[in-house]
N, C-alpha and C positions, 0 to 999 in steps of 0.2 A: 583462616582461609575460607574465601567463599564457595562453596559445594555444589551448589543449584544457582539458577539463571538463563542468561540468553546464552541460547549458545548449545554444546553436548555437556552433559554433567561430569565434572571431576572423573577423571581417569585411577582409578586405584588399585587397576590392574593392571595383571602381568603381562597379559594379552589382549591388555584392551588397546592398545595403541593401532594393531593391526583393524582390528573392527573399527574403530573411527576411519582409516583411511579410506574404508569399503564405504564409510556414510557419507563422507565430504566427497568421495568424487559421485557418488548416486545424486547428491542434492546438486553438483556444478552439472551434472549431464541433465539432471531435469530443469533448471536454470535455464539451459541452452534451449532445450528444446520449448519450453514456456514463452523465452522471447521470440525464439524462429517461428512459432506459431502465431503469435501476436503479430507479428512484423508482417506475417502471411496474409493475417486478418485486416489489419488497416492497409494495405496495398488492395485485396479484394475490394474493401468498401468505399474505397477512392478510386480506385481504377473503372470499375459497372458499376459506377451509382446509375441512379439515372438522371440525366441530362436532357434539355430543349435538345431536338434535330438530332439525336441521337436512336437507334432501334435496336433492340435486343435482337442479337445473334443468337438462333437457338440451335445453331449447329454442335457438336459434342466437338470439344478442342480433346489430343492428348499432347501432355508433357511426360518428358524425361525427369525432370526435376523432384515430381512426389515418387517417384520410383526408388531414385537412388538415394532419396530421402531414407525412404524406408530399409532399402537392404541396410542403408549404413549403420540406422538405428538396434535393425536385428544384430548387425554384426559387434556391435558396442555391448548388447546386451550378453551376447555366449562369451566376450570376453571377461564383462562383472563378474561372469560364474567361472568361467576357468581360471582367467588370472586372479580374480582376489576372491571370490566365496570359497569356490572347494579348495584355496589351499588353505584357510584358515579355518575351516573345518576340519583339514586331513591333519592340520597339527593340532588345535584343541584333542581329538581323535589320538593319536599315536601319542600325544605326550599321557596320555592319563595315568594318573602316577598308581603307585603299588599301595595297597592298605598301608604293608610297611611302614611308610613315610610321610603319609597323610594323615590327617584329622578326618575320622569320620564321624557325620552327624544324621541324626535321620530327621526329616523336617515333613513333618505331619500338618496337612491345613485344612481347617474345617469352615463353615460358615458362623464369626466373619474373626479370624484369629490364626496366626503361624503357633505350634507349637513344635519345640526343637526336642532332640531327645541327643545328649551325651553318652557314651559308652563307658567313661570315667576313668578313672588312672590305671585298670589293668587292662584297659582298651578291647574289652570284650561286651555287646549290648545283652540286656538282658530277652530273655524273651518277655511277647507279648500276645493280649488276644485280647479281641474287638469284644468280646461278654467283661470284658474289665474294664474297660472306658468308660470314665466317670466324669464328673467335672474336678474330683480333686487327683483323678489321672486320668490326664487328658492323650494318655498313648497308650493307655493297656497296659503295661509294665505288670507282667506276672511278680508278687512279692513275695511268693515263695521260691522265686530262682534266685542262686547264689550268686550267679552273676551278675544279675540286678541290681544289689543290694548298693553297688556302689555310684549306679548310673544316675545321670542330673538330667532333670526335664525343664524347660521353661516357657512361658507364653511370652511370644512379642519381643523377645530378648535373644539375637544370637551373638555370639562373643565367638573369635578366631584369633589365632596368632599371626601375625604380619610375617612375608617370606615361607609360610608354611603351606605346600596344598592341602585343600579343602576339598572332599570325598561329600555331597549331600544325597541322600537316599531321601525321592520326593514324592508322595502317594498323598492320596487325600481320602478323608473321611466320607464326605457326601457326594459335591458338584466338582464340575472339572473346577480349580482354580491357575492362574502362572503366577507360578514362581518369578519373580522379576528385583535384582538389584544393579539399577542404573548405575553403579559408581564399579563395578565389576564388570559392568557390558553380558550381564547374565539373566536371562528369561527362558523358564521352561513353563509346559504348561503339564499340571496336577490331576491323571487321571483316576478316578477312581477304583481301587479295584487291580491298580497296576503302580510299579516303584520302577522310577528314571530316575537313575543316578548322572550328575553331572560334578563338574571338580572345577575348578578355578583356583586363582593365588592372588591376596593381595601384596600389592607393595608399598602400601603409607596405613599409616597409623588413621585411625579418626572415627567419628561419630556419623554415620551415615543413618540410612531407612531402606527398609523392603516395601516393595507396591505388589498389589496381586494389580495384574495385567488384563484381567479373565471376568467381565463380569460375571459375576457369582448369586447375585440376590439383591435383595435391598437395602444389607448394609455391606455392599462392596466399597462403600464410598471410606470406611472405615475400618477395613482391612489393613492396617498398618503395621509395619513391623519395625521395631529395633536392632540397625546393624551396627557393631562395633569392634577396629579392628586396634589389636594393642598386641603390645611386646610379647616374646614368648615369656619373661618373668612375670607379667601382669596377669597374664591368660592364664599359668600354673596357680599364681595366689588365688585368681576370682575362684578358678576350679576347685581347688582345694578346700577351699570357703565353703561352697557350695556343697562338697563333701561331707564335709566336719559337721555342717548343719546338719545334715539328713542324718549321720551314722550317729554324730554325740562323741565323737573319740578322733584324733588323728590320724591323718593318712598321707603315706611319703608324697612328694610331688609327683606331676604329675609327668615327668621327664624320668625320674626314677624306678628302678624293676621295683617290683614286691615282694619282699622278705619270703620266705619258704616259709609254712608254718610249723 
């Protein structure tokens, strides 16, 4: 399946259908008003050229025409926002799911690299703090919290389960960066010093890419990130994987409670 191209990129969201319909009628109303302006323009420059035996009237004409041109326009415009912005805002808004039920990830960006931070299979993050950012931890993860112990970090690499909502807590290190995954219909931008959390859901499987939005620096051109959305059995094994690495011993899935000790 081709991804990228002419055109809006792969829909792989759950709500992304609504946000394409708000950008296909934006682009046919600037359409319209592109040709009605050109069509404006070569009747002006045909009509007052100047001609032999002809003299420039410098009297001020008015028309009705650019007038209700413009209310119409204004009017078209409060309707993009009533009818199709704020209500696909007020449901993005109102649906946002419950910890509960979601995947939560905290998604830290620095210059020029995403790095993800997992919470792990008892779904509790560990703490952290900015004097422990290193480059071999790139989120501060205090490694004397218990809770940590089992959390998975990655650079450039997020992984989610398909049909599941997704919970991202989005702060950044340095510069503002956005957050932006075209195939989700999702851009936020990365302040520093402050966490926006946003949620979406995909609905297909696949190998996608994150863009930072935001120029950032000199190497924003190479801000790339790795998105990849797989089965809920795939996403348990990779996590688990990732787990066993870090600890050296196994641990139940990641759909399963955790044994009492």
């Amino acid at each position: 399946m081709k991804y990228y191209g002419w055109g809006l990129p792969f829909d792989a969201s759950a709500h992304g259908a609504a946000i394409d319909r708000l950008i296909y009628v934006i682009h046919i109303f600037m359409a319209v008003l592109f040709l009605g302006w050109a069509i404006f323009l070569i009747l002006s420059l045909v009509k007052f050229r100047a001609r032999p035996g002809h003299k420039a009237n410098y009297k001020l004409n008015h028309f009705k025409a650019p007038t209700y041109a413009e209310v119409g326009v204004a009017l078209f415009e409060v309707l993009l926002l009533v009818g199709f912005s704020f209500p696909i805002v007020s449901q993005v808004r109102d649906q946002f799911p419950s910890t509960a039920e979601a995947l939560e990830v905290r998604v830290v960006a620095e210059q020029f690299a995403w790095n993800f931070h997992y919470p792990g299979p008892d779904g509790v993050f560990g703490s952290s703090d900015i004097h422990l950012i290193s480059p071999a931890n790139p989120v501060g993860l205090n490694p004397e919290d218990p809770a940590g112990q089992d959390d998975v970090t990655t650079i450039n690499q997020f992984r989610i389960p398909v049909g599941r909502p997704v919970i991202a807590h989005l702060s950044s290190k340095d510069v503002i960066h956005s957050f932006a995954i075209p195939v989700m219909r999702v851009k936020r931008d990365m302040i520093p010093g402050q966490v926006a959390p946003i949620w979406f859901e995909a609905k297909h499987t696949g190998n996608f890419e994150i863009a930072c939005a935001q120029l950032c620096g000199l190497g924003h051109y190479r801000m790339r990130g790795f998105f990849t959305v797989q089965t809920q059995d795939e996403f348990e094994k990779w996590m688990n994987g990732e787990v066993q690495s870090k600890l050296g011993a196994a641990v139940p899935p990641a759909s399963a409670p955790v044994p009492a000790a």
